[in-house]
N, C-alpha and C positions, 0 to 999 in steps of 0.2 A: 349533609346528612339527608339520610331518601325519609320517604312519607312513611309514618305506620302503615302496619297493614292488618295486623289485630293488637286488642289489645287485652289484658288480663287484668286482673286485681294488683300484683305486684308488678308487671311487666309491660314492655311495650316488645312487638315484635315489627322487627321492618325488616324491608328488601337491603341487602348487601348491597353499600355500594364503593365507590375507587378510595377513599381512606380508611378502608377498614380493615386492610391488609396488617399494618403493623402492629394494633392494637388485637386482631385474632391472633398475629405469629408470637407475640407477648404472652395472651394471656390462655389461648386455648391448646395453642402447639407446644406444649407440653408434656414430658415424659409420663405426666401421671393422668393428663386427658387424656394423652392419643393412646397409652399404653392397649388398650384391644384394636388400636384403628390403624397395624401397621407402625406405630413409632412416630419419634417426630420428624414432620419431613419438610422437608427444602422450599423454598419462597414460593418457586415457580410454579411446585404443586401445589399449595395453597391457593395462587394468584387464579391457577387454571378452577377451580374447583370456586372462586367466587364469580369468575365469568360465564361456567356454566351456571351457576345459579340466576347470575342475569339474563345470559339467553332464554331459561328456563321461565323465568317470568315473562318476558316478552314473546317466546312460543305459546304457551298456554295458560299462564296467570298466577303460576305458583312457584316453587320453589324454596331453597335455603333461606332463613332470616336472622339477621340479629336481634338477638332478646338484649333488652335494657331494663334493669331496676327500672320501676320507676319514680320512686324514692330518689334515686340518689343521680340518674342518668348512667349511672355504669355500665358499661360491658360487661355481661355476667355469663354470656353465651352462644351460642347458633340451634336452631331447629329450623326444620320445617317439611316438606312434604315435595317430592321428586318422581319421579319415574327410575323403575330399576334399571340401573345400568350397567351393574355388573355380569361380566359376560361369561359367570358360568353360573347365575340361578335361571333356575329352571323357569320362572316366572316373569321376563322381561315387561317392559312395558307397565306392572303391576304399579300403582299409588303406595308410594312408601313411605316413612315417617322416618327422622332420625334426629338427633340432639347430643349436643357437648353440652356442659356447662363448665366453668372453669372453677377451679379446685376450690378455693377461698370460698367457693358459695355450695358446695356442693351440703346434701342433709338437709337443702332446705325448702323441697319440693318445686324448686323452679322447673326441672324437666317434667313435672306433672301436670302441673299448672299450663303451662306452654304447649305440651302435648294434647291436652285436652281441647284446648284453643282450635292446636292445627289438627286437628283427627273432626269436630266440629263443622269446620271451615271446608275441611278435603271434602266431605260429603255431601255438608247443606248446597257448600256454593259451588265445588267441583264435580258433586256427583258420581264420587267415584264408587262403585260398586262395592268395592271392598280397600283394605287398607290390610299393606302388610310392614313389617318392622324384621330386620336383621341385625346379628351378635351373631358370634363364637360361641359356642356350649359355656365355656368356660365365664362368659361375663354375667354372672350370676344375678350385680344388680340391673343391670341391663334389660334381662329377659324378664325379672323380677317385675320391674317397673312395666314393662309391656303386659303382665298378667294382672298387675293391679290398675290397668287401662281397659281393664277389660276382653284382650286378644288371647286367642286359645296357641299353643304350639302345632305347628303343621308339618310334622316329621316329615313329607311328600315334597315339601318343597324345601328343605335340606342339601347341601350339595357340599362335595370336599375341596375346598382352597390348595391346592399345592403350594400356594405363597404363604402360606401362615403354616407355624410350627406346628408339629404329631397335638401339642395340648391345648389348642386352638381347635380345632376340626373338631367337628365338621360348621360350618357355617348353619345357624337354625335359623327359623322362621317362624314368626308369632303373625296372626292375621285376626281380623276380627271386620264382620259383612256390616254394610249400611245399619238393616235391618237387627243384625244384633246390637249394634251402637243407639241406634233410636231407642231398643228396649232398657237398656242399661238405666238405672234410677239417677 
């Protein structure tokens, strides 16, 4: 098991590390998690997406994490904060924010709780200027949650997926600047 790297009231968040594959293929790659993220997909993509997450910490300090109850020790998720690397927003490079939780725990504010953490973290410690978050139009609570984080929508930086279906698109953008984060109560 890797060290914390924040932690929460309910939660522990830590860095991904080599036994976490099958307890994420378990409990997050699932039809009703991945359901806006592409579907559920293959080991290998999974595997690939926790090694970038550990490159990702040893480049620059941050990265994907798993959240733990900390009640109970559970696996109840993944968050955390990346660089875009999708290669058709307009915004690459930009500090981005993202989070699963897995179904059984969903309703119970863990992506907010966790989110606020690494939105926190990304600025005090990473200094990122600003912080953006990505969904489909269509993931309503998704974008939901990004608006009650406090992030405005940035129709500009919007862009159309040809790999996701006509009622998927266009890919949105919620963004929200240092300075508006520091004012936030």
């Amino acid at each position: 098991m890797t060290a914390p790297v924040l932690t929460t009231d309910r939660l522990i968040l830590r860095q991904i590390g080599e036994d976490d594959l099958d307890p994420h293929m378990t409990l997050l790659n699932t039809p009703a998690v991945m359901r806006w993220l592409g579907g559920v997909q293959p080991r290998a993509v999974i595997a690939a997406k926790h090694a970038a997450s550990r490159a990702g910490f040893a480049a620059e300090g941050f990265g994907f994490m798993i959240m733990e109850e900390r009640a109970t020790g559970e696996f109840v998720g993944h968050c955390g904060l990346r660089r875009i690397i999708h290669p058709l927003a307009p915004n690459p490079g930009d500090h981005e924010i993202g989070w699963l939780v897995r179904e059984d725990r969903w309703r119970r504010g863990y992506a907010f709780e966790a989110m606020r953490a690494v939105m926190d973290w990304g600025f005090a410690v990473h200094r990122a200027p600003h912080i953006v978050a990505m969904t489909c139009h269509a993931n309503e609570g998704s974008w939901r949650l990004m608006e009650k984080l406090g992030m405005r929508r940035r129709d500009d930086l919007a862009f159309h997926n040809p790999a996701d279906p006509p009622e998927e698109n266009p890919t949105i953008q919620y963004a929200i600047s240092r300075a508006e984060w520091e004012s936030l109560p």
